[in-house]
Backbone as CSV, one residue per row, in Angstrom:
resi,resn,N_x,N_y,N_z,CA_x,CA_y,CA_z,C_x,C_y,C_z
1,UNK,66.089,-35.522,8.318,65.189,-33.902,7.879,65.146,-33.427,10.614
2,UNK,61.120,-44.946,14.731,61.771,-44.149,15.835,60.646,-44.161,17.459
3,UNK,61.151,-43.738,17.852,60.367,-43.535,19.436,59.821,-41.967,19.037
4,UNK,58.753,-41.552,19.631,58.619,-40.648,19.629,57.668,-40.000,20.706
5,UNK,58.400,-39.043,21.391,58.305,-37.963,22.632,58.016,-36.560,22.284
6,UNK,57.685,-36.592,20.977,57.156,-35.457,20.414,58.469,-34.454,20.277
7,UNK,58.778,-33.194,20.724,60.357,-32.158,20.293,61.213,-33.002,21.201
8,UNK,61.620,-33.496,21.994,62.439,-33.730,22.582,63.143,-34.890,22.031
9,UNK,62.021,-35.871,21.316,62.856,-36.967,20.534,63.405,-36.471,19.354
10,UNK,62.388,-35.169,18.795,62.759,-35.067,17.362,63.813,-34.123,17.034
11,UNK,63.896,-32.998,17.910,65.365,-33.055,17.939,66.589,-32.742,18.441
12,UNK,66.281,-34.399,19.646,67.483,-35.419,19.696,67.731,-36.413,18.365
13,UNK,67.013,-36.303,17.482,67.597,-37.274,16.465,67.689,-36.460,15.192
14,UNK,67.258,-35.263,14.869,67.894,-34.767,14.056,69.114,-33.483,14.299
15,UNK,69.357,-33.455,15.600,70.545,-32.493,15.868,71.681,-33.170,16.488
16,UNK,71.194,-34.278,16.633,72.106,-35.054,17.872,72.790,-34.408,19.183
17,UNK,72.446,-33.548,19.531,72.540,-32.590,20.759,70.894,-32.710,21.459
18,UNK,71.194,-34.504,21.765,69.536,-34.366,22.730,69.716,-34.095,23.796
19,UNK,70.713,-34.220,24.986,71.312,-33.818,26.632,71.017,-32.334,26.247
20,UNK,71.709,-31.604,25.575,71.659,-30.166,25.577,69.938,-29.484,25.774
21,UNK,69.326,-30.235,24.974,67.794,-29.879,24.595,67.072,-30.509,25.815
22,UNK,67.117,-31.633,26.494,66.873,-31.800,27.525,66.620,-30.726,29.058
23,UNK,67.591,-30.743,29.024,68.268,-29.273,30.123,67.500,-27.998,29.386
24,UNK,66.916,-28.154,28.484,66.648,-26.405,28.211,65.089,-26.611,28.428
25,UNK,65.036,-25.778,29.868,63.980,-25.616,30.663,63.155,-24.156,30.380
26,UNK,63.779,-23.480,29.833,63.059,-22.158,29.447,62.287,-21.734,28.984
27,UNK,61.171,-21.630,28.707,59.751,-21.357,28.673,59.208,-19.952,27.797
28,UNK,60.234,-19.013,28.125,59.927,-17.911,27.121,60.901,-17.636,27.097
29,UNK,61.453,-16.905,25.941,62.438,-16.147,25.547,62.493,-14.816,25.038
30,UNK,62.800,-13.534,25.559,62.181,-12.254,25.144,63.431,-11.499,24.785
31,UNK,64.359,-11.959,24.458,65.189,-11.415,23.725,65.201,-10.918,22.752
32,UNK,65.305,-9.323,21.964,64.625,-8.753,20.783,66.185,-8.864,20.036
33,UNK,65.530,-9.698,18.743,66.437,-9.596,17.597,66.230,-8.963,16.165
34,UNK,66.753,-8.792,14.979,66.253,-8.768,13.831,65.361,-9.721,13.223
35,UNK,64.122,-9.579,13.151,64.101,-10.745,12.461,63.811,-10.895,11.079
36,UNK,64.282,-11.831,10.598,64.824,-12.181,9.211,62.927,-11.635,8.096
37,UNK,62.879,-10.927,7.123,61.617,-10.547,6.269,61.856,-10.946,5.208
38,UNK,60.997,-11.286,4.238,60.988,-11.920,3.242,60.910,-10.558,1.939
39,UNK,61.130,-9.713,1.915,61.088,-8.571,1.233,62.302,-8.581,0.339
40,UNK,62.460,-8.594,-1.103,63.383,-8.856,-1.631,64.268,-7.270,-2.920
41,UNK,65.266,-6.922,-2.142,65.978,-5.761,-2.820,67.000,-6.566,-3.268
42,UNK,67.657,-7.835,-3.565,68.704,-7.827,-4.558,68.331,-9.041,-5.770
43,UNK,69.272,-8.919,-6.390,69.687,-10.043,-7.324,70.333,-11.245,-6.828
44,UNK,69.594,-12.578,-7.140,70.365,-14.031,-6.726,71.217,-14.168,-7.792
45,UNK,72.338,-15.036,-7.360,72.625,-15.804,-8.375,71.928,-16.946,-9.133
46,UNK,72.354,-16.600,-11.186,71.428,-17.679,-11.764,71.083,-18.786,-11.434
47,UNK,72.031,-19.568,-10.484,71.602,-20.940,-10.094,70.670,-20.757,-8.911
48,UNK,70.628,-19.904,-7.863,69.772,-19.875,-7.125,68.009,-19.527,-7.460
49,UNK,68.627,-18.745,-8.918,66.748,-18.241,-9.116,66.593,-19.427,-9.836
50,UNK,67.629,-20.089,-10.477,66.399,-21.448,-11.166,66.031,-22.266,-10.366
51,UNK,66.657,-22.713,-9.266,65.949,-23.588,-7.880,64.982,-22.302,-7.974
52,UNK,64.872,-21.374,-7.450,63.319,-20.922,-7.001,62.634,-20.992,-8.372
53,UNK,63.175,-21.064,-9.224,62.084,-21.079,-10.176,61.222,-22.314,-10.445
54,UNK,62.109,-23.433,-10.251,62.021,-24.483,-10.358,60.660,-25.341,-9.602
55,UNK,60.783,-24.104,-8.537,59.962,-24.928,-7.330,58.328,-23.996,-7.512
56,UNK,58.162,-22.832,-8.381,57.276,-22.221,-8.662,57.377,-20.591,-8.573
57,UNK,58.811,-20.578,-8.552,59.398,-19.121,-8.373,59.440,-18.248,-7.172
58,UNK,60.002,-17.401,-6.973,60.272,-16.304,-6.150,59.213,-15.606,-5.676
59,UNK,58.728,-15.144,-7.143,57.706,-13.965,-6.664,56.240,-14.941,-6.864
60,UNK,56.102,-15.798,-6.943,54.732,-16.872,-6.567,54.718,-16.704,-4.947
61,UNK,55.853,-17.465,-4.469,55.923,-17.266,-2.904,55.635,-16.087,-2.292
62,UNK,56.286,-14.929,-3.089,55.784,-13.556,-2.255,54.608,-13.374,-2.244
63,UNK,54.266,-13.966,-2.929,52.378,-13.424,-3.274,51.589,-14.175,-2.212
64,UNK,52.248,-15.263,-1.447,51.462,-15.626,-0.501,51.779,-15.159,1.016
65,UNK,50.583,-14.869,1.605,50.753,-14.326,2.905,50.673,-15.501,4.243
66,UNK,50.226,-16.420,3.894,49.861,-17.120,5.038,50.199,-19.217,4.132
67,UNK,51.444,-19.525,5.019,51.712,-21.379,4.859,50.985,-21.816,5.874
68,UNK,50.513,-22.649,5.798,49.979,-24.065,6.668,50.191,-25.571,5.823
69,UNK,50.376,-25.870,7.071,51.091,-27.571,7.140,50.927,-28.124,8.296
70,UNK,50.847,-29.748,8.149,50.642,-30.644,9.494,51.404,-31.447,9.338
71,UNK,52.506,-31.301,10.343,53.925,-32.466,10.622,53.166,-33.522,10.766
72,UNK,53.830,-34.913,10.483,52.524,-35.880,11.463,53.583,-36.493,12.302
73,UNK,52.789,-36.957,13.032,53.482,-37.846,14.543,52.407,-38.758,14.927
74,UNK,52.688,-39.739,15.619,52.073,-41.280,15.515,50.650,-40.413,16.873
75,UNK,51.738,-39.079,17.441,50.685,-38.927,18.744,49.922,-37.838,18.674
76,UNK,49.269,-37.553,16.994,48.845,-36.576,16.732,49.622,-35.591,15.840
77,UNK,49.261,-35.087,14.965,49.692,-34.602,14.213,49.686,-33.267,14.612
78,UNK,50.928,-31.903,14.266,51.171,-30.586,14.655,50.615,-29.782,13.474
79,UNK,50.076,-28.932,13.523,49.437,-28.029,12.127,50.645,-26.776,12.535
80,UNK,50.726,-26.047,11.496,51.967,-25.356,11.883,51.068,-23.652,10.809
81,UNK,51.094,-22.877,11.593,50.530,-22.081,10.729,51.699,-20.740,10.746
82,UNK,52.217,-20.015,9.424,52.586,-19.231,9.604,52.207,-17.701,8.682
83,UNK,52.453,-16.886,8.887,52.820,-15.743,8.378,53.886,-15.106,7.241
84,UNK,53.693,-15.096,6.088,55.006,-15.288,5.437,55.301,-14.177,5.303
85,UNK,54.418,-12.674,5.765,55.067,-11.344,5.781,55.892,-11.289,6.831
86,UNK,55.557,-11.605,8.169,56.066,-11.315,9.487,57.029,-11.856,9.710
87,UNK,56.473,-13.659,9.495,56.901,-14.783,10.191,56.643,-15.120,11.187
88,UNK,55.130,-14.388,12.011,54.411,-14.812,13.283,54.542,-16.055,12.924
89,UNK,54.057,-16.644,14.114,54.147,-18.335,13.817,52.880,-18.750,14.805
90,UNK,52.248,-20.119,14.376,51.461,-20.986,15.296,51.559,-22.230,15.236
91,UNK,51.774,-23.140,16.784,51.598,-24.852,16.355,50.905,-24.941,17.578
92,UNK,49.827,-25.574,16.567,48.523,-26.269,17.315,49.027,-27.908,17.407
93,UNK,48.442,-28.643,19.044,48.657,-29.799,18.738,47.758,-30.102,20.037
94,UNK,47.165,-31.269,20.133,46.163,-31.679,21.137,47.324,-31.558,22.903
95,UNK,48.035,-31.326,22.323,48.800,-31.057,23.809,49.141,-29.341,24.539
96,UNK,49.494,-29.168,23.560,49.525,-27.566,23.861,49.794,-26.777,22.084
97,UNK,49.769,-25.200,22.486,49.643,-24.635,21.545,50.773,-23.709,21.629
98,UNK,51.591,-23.435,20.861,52.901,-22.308,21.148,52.918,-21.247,19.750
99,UNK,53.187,-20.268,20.088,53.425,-19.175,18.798,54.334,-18.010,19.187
100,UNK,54.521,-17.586,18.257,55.831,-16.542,18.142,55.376,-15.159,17.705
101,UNK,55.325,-14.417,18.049,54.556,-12.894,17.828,55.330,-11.703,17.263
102,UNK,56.501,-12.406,17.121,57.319,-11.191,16.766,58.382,-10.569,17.353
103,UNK,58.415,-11.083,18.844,59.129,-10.212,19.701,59.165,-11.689,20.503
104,UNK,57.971,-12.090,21.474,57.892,-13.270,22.409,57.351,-14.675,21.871
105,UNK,58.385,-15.789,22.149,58.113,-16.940,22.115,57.142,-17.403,22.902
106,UNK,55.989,-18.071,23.133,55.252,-18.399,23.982,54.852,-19.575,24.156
107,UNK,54.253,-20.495,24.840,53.581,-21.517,24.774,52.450,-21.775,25.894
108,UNK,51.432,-22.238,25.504,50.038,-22.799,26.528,50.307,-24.218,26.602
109,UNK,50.229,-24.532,27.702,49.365,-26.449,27.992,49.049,-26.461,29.118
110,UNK,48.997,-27.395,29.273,48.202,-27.801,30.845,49.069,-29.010,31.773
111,UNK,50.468,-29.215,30.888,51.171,-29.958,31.440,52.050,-29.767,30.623
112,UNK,53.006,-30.389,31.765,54.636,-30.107,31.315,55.197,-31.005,29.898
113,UNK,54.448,-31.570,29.084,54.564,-32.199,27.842,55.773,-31.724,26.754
114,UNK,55.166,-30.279,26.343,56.556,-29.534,25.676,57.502,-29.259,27.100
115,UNK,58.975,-29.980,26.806,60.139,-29.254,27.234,61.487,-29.257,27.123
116,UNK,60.650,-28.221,25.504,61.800,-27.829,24.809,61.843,-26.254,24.988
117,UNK,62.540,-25.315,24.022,62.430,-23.821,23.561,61.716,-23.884,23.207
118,UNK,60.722,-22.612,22.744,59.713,-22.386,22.194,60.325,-21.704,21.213
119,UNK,61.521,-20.240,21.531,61.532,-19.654,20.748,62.584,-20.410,19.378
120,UNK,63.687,-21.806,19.646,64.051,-22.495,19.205,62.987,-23.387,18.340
121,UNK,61.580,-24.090,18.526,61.083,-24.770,18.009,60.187,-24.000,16.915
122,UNK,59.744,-22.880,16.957,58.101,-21.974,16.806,58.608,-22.060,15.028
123,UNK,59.911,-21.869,14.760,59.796,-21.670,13.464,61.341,-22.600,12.742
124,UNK,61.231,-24.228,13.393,62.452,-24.871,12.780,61.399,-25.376,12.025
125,UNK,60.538,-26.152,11.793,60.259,-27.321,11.070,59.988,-26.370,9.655
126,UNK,58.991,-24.954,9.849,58.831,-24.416,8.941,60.188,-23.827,8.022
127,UNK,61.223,-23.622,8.668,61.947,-23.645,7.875,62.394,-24.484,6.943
128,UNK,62.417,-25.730,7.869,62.938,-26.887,7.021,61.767,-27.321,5.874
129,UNK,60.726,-26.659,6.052,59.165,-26.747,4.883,59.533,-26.038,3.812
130,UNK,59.654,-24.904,4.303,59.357,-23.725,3.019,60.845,-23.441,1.967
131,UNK,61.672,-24.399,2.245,62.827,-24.610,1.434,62.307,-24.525,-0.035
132,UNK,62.928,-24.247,-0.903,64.373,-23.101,-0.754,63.932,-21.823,-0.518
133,UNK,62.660,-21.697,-0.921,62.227,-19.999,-0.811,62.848,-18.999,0.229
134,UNK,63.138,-20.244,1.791,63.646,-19.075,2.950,65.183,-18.785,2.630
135,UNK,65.494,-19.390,1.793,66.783,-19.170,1.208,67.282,-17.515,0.320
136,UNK,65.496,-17.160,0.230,66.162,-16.526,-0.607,65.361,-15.083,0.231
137,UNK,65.591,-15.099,1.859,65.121,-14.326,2.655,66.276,-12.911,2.411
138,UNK,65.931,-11.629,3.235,67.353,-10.454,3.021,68.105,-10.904,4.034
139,UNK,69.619,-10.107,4.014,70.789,-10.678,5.198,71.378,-12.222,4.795
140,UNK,70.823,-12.464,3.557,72.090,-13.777,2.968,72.774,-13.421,2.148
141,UNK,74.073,-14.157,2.023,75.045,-14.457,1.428,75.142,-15.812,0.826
142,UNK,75.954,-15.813,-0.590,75.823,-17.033,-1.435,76.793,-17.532,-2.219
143,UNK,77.439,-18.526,-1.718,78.646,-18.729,-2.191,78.897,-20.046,-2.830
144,UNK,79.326,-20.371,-3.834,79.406,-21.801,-4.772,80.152,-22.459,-3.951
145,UNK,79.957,-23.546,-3.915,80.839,-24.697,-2.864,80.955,-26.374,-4.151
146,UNK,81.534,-27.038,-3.645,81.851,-28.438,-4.316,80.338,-29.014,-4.433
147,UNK,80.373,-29.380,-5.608,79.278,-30.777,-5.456,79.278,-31.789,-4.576
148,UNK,78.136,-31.812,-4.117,77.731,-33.303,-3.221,77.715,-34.664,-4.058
149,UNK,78.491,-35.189,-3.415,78.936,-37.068,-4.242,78.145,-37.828,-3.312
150,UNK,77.089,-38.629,-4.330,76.065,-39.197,-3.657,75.675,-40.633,-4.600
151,UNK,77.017,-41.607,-3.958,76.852,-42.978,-5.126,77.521,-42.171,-6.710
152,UNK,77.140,-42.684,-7.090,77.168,-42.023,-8.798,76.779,-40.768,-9.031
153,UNK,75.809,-39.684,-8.526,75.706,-38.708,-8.654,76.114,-38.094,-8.219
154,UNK,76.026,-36.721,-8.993,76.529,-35.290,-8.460,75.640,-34.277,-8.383
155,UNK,75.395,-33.684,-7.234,74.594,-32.488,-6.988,75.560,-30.757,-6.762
156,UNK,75.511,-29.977,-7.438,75.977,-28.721,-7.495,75.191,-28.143,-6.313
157,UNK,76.032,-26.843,-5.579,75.519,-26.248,-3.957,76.014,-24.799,-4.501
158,UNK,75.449,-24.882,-3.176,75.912,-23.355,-2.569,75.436,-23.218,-1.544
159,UNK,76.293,-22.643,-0.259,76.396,-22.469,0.903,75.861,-21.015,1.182
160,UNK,75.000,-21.015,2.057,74.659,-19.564,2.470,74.541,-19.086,3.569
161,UNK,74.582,-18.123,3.884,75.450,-17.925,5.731,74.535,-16.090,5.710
162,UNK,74.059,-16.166,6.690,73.837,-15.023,7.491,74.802,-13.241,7.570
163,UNK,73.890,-12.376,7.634,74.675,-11.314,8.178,74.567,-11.153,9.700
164,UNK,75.562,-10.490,10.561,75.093,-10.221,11.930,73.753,-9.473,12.483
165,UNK,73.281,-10.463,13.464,72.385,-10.087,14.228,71.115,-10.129,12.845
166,UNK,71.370,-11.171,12.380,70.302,-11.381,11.378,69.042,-12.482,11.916
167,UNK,68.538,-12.712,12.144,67.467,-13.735,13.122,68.094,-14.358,14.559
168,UNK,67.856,-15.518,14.787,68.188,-15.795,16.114,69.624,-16.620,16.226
169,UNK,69.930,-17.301,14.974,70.826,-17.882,15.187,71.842,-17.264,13.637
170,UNK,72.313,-16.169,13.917,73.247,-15.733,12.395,74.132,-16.076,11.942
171,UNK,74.822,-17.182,13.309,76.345,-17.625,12.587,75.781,-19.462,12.112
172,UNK,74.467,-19.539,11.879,74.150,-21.147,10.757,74.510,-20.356,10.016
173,UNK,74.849,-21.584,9.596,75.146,-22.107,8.099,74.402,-23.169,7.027
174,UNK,73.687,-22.690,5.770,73.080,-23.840,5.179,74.043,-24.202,3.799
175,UNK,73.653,-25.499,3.327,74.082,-25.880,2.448,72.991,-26.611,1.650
176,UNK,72.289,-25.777,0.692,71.638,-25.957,-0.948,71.768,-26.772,-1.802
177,UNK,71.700,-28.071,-2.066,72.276,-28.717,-3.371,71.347,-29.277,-4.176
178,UNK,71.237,-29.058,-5.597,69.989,-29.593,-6.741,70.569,-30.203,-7.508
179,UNK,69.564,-30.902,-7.840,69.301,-31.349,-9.084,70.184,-30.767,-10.504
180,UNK,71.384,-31.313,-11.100,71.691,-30.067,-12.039,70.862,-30.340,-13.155
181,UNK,70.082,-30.812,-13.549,69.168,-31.402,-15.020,67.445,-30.751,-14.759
182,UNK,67.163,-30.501,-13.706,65.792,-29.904,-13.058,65.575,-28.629,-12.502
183,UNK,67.403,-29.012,-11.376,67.439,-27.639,-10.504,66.202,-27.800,-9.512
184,UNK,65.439,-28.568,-9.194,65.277,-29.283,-8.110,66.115,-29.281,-6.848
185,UNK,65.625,-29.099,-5.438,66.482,-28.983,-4.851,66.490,-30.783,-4.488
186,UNK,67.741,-30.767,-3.788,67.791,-32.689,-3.384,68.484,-32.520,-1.732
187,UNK,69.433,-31.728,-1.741,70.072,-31.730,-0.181,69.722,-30.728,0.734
188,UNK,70.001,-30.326,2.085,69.996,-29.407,2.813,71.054,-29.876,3.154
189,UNK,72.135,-28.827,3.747,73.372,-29.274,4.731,72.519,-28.344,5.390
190,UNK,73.310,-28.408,7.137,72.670,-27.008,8.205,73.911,-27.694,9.149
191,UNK,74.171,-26.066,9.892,74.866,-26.146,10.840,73.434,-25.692,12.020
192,UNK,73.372,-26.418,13.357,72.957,-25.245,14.806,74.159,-24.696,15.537
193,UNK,73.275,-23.522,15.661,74.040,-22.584,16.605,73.732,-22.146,17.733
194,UNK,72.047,-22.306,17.612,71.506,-21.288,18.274,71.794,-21.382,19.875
195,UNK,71.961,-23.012,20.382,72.604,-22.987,21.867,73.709,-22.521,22.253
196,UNK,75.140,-22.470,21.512,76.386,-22.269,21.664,76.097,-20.394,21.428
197,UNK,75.999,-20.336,20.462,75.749,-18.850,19.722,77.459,-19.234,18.833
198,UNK,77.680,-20.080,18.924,79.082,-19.946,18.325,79.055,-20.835,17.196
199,UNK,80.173,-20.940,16.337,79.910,-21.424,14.569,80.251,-22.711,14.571
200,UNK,79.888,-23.574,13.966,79.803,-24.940,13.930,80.808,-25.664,12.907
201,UNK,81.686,-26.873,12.705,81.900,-27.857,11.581,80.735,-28.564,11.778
202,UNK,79.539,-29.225,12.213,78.916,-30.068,12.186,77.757,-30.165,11.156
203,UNK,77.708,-30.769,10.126,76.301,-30.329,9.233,75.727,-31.002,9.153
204,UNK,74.532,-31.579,9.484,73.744,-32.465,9.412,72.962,-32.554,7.923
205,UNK,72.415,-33.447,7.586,71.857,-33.310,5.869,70.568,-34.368,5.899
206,UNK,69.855,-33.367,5.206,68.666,-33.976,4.582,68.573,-33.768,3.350
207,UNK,68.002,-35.244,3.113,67.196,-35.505,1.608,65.901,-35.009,1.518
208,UNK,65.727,-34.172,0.259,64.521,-34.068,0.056,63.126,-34.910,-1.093
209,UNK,62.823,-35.288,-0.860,62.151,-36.356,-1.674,60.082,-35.821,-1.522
210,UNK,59.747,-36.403,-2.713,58.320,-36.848,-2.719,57.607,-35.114,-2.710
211,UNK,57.979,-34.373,-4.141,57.228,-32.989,-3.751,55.881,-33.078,-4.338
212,UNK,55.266,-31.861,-3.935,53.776,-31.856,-3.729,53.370,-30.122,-4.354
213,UNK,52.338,-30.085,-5.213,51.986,-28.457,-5.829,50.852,-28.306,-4.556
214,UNK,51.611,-27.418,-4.047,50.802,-26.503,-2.974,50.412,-25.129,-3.442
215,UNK,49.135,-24.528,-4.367,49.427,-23.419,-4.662,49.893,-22.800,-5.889
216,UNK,50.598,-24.016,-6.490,51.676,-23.495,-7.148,53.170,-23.602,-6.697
217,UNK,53.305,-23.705,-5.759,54.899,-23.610,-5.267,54.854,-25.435,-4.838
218,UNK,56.192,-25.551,-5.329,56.653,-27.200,-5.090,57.213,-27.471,-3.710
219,UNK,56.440,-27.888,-3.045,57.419,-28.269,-1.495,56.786,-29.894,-1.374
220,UNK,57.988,-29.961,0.011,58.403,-31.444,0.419,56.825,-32.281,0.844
221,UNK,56.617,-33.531,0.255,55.773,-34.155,1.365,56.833,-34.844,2.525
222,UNK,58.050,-35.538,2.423,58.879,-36.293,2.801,60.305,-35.503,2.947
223,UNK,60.827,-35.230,3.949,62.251,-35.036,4.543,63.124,-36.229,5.094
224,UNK,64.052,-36.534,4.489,64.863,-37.888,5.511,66.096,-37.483,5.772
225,UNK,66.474,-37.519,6.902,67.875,-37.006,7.888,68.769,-38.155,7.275
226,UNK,69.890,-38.341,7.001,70.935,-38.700,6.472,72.092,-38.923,7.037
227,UNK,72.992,-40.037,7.508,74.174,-39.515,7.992,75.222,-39.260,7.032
228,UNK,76.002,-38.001,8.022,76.586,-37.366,7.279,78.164,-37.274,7.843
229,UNK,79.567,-37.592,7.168,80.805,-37.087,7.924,81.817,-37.175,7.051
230,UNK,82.425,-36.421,7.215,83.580,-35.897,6.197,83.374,-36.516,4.823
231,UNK,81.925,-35.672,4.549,81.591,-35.585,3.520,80.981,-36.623,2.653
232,UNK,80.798,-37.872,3.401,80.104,-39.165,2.876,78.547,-39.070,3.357
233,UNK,77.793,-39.291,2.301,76.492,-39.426,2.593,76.290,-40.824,2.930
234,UNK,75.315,-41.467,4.437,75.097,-42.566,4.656,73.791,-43.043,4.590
235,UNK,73.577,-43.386,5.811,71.865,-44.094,5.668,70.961,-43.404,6.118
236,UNK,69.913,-43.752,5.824,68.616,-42.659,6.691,68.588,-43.362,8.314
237,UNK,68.770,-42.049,8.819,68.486,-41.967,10.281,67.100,-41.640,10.364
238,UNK,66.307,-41.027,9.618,65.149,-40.616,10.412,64.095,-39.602,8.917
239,UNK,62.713,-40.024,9.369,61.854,-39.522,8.133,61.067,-38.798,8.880
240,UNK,60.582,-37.523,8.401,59.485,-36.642,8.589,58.722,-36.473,7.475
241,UNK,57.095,-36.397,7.392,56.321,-36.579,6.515,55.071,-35.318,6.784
242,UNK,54.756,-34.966,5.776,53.927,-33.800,5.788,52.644,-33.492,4.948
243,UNK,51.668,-33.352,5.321,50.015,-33.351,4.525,49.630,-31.860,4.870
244,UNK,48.174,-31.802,3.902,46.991,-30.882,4.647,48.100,-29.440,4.270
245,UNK,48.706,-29.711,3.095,49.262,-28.051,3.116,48.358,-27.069,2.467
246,UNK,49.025,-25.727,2.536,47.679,-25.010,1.955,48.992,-23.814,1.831
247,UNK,49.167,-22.758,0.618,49.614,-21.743,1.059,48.601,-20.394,0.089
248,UNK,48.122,-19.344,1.110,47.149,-18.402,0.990,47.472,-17.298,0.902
249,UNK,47.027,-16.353,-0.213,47.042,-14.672,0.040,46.452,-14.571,1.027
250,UNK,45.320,-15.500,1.396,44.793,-15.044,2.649,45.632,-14.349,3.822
251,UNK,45.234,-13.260,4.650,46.277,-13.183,5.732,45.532,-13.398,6.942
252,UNK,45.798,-14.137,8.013,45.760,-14.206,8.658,45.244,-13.489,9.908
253,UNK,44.724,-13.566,11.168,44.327,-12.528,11.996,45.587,-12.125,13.175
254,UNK,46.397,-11.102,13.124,47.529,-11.150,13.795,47.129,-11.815,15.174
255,UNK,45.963,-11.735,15.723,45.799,-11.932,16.944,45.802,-13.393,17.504
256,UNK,46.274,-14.946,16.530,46.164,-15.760,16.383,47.260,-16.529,16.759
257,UNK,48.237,-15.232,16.410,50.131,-15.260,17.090,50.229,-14.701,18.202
258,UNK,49.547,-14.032,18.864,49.496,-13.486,20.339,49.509,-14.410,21.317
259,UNK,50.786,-14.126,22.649,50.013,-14.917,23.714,48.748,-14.659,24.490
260,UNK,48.184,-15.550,24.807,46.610,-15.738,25.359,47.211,-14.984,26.298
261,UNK,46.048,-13.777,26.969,45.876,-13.368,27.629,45.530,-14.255,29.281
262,UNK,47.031,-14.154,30.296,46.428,-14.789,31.657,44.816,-14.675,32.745
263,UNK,44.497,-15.535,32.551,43.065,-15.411,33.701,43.492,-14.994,35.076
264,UNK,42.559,-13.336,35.553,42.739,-13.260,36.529,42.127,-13.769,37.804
């Protein structure tokens, strides 16, 4: 979806591009893109609305304005708060605090602890949370692909890919695969892009296991990274685990995603 150094270990072991993430010293990023809204003008395909249905539907999720969740880590656990109109973002953690406003990536600490992206980190894990629902964000495309062969089973997919200049990274690629008896989701494939800006063969895959009624909507307590290559599923490389969810009509105070104002 180990040692742990907080983003820098986590992902070096779920992207396997840890040298790259290392070197990325950049601190803010103010580059204005589209960014991806959860506002829905088309029709999915039937297999895609029964995964969302599956998990507590489509329009359950729309109805909520505000996810929270706490990654855990041995060195404190990250609360991750977001926005599900905007997609402002917040992660609180006894080390520093970083959020995404819409426009600027930001981050506070008091030491050089985070050094990773901000505008790369502010909204991966939540993606990898709020599965499948962000799947069924505007600016995708959805295309049937082969079943995943996993031991004796078979999981049915579909691959879904970006329009241009659709969030930060438009040329990923994900890969969807359920349950065909539940429609449950069970896989993620994902390509990154966002360092290269260029399109990937590499897909990394997670299992999804151990869901939880948040709300009403079914999401992950447990993510496990998988190896993955020409198309053989292997062993678990690596587990992420998740509590303390909550998802709310409540909305949020925009000013919560703002960067803190500098002391003069």
């Amino acid at each position: 979806m180990k040692k742990i150094t907080l983003f820098t270990v986590i992902l070096g072991v779920l992207f396997s591009c840890k040298e790259t993430l290392k070197e990325e010293k950049e601190i803010v990023v103010e580059e204005k893109v589209e960014v991806i809204t959860p506002n829905r003008s088309k029709d999915f395909p039937a297999d895609i609305a029964a995964v969302f249905a599956a998990h507590g539907g489509i329009q359950a999720f729309d109805k909520q304005n505000t996810l929270v969740f706490e990654l855990v880590n041995p060195e404190g656990n990250e609360k991750h708060i977001t926005d599900l109109k905007t997609r402002h973002a917040r992660i609180e953690t006894d080390k520093f605090v970083l959020g995404f406003d819409g426009e600027e990536a930001w981050i506070e600490q008091d030491s050089t602890y985070f050094k990773g992206n901000p505008r790369f980190y502010h909204n991966l894990m939540f993606y990898f949370y709020a599965m499948p629902f962000v799947l069924g964000d505007e600016g995708i495309s959805y295309e049937k692909v082969d079943d995943l062969k996993v031991g004796d089973a078979s999981y049915p997919g579909y691959k879904i890919s970006y329009g241009e200049a659709i969030g930060d990274s438009p040329k990923d690629n994900y890969f969807l695969y359920y349950e065909a008896d539940s429609y449950k989701m069970k896989y993620l494939g994902y390509t990154v892009t966002f360092f290269s800006k260029e399109s990937s063969e590499k897909i990394s895959l997670i299992e999804y296991t151990n869901w939880s009624d948040v709300n009403g909507l079914l999401l992950p307590e447990t993510l496990k990274w998988r190896t993955y290559e020409d198309g053989v599923v292997g062993e678990i490389k690596s587990e992420r685990n998740f509590v303390n969810a909550s998802a709310s009509t409540e909305k949020m105070n925009s000013s919560i995603f703002s960067k803190p104002k500098e002391e003069k």
